[in-house]
MILUM-920419 format. One record per residue: residue number from 0; residue in three letters; x, y, z of N, C-alpha, C in turn. Coordinates in nm, 2 decimals, padded with zeros to 4 digits. Layout:
N
seq,type,n.x,n.y,n.z,ca.x,ca.y,ca.z,c.x,c.y,c.z
NUM,ala,X,Y,Z,X,Y,Z,X,Y,Z
...
//
This chain:
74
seq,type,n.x,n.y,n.z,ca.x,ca.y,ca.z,c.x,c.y,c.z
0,unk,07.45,13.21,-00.56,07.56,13.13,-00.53,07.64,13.19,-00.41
1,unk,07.64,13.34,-00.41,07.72,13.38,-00.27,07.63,13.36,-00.18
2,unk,07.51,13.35,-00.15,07.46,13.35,-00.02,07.50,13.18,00.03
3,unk,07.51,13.11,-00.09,07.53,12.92,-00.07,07.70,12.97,00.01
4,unk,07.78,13.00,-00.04,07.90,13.00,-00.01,07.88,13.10,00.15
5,unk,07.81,13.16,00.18,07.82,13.23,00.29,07.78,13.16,00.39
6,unk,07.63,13.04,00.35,07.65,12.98,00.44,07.72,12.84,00.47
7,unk,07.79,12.81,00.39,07.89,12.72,00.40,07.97,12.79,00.50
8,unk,08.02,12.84,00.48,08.11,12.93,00.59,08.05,12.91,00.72
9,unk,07.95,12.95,00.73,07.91,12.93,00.84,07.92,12.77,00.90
10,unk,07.89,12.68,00.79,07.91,12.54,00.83,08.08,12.49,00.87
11,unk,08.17,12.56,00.82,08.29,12.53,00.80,08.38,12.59,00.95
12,unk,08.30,12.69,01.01,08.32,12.78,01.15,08.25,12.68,01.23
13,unk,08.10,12.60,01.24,08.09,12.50,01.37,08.16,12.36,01.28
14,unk,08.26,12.35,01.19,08.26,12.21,01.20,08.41,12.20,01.25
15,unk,08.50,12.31,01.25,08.64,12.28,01.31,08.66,12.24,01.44
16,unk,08.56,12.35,01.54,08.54,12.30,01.68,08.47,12.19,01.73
17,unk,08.34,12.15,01.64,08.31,12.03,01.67,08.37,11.88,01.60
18,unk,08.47,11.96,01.54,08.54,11.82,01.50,08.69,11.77,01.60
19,unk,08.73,11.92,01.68,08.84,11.88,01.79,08.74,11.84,01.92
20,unk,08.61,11.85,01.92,08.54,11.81,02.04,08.56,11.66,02.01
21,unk,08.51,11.62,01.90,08.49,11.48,01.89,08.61,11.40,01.90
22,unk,08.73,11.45,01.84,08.88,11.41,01.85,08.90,11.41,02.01
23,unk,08.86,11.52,02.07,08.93,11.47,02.19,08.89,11.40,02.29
24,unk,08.70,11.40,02.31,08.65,11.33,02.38,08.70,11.14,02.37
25,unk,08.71,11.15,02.21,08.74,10.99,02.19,08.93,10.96,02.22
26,unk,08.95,11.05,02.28,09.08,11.04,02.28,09.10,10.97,02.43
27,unk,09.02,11.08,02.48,08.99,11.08,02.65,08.94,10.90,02.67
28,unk,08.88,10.84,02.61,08.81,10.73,02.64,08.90,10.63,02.53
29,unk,08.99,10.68,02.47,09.07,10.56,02.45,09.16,10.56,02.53
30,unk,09.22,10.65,02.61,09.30,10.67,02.69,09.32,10.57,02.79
31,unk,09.12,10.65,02.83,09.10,10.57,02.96,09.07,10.41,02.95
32,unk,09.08,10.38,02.84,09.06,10.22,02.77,09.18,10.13,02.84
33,unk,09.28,10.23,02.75,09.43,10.16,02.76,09.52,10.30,02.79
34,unk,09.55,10.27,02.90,09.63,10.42,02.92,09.81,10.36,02.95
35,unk,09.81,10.36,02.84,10.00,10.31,02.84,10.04,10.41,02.76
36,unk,10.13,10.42,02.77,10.23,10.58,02.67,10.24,10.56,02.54
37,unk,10.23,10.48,02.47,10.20,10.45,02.31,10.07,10.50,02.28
38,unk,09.95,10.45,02.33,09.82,10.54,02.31,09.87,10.72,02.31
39,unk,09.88,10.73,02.43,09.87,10.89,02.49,09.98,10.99,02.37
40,unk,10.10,10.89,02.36,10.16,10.96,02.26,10.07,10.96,02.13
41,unk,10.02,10.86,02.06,09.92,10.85,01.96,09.84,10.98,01.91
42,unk,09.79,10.99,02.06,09.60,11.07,02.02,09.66,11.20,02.05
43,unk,09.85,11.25,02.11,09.85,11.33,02.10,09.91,11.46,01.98
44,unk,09.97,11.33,01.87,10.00,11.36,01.80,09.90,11.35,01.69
45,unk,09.76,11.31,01.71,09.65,11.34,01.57,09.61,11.44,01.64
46,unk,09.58,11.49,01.75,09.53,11.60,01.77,09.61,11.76,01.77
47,unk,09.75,11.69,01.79,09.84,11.81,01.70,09.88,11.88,01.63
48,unk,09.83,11.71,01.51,09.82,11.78,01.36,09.69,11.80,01.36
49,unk,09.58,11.80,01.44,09.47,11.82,01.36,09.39,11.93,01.43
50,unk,09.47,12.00,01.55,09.43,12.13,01.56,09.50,12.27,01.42
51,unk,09.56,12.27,01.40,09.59,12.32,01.26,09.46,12.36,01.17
52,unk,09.43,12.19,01.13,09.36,12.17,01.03,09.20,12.23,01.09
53,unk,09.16,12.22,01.18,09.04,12.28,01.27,09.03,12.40,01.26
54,unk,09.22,12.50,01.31,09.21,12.65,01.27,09.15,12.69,01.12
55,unk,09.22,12.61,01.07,09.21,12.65,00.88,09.05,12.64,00.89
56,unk,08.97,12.53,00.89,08.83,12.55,00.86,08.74,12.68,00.91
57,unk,08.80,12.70,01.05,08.66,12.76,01.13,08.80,12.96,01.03
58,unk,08.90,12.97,01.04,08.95,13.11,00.92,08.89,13.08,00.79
59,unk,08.90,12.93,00.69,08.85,12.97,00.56,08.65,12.97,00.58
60,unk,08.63,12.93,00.68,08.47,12.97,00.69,08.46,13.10,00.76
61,unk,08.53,13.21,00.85,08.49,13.34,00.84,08.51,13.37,00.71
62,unk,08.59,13.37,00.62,08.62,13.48,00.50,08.52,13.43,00.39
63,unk,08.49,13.34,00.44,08.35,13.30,00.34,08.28,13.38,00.39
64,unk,08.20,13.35,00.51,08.07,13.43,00.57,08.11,13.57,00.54
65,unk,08.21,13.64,00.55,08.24,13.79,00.54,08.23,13.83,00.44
66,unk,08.24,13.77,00.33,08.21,13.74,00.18,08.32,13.80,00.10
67,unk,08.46,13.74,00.14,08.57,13.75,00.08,08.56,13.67,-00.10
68,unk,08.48,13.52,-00.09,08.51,13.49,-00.18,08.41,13.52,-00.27
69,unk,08.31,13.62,-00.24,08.21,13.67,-00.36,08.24,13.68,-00.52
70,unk,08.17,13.66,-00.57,08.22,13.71,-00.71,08.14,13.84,-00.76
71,unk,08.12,13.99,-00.74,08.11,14.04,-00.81,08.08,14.02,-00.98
72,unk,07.92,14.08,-00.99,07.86,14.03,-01.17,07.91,14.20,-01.19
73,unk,07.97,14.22,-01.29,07.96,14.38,-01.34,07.95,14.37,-01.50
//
């Protein structure tokens, strides 16, 4: 079960950055869709709150891979 959880971690470290890639590319092309200041203000407040939430995944996936949340059998 810790090697499962270690490599989850590893999944949890490429999925915060590739989840602000995807946020922002589609941000970029809604922009460029309709570029009036209601959009721009929009995509720039989900990507505001949702850099946060990106940091948290790619920190709780290193302390996984580092193997913080192991469980020692004794």
């Amino acid at each position: 079960m810790n090697s499962v959880r270690r490599f989850l971690g590893l999944v949890w470290i490429l999925l915060g950055p590739a989840a602000l890639y995807y946020l922002v590319s589609t941000a970029v092309r809604e922009i460029s869709h309709k570029p009036f200041t209601e959009t721009k203000v929009q995509w720039i407040v989900f990507i505001g709150v949702s850099l946060p939430i990106a940091a948290g995944l790619v920190l709780f996936g290193y302390y996984a891979l580092r193997g913080e949340y192991d469980r020692d059998r004794a």
